[in-house]
C-alpha positions in Angstrom: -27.5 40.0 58.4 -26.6 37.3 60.7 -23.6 35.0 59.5 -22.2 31.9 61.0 -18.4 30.6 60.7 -18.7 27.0 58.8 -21.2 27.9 56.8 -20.7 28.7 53.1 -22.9 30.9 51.4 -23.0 31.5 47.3 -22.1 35.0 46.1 -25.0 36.8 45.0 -25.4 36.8 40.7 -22.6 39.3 39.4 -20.9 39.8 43.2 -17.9 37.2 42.6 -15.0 38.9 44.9 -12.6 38.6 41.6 -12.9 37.7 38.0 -10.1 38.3 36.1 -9.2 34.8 34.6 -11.6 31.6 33.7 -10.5 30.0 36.6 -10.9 32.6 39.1 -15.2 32.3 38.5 -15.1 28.7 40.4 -14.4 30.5 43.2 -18.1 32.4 43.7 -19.0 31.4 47.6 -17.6 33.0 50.6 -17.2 32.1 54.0 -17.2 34.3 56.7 -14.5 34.6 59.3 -16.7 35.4 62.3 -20.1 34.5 62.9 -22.7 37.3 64.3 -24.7 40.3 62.9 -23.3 41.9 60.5 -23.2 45.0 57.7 -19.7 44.0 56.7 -17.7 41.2 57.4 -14.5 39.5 56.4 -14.9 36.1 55.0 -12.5 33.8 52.6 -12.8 33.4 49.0 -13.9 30.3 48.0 -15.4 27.7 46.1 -18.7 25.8 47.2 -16.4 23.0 48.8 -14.5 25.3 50.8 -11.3 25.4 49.1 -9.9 28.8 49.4 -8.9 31.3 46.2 -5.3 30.8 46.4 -4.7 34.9 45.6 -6.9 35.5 48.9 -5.5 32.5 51.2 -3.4 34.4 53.6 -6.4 36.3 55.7 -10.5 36.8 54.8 -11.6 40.0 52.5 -14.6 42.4 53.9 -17.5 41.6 51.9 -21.2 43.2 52.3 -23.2 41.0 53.8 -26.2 42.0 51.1 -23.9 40.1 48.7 -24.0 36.6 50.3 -26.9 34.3 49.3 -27.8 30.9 50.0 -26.2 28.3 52.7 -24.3 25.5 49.7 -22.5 23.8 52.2 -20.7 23.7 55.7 -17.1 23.4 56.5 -16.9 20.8 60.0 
């Protein structure tokens, strides 16, 4: 699948990186760390505004790029 840096895209129902507390379900979007074509690729944790899970904030997670769903918003 092709993914573009600035772009966040909604996890997929049930493919939230993390779950373990309440608060940890607002953060259910991802934004990928590279843009190309990809199987695989490392993107940050975050919610639909782009602010990054602070328990991933240090460097991107690999996530399958089957997960990722629909464009919510762009980061400029």
């Amino acid at each position: 699948m092709k993914v573009f840096t600035g772009l966040i895209y909604k996890a997929k129902r049930g493919h939230i990186y993390r779950t373990d507390t309440a608060k940890d379900k607002k953060y259910n979007c991802y934004s990928p760390c590279m843009s190309g074509d990809f199987g695989i690729v490392d993107c940050w944790v975050c919610d639909e505004y782009g602010n990054i899970h602070p328990g991933f904030n240090c460097s991107g997670v690999p996530i399958d790029t089957s997960v990722l769903g629909p464009v919510v918003n762009k980061i400029d």
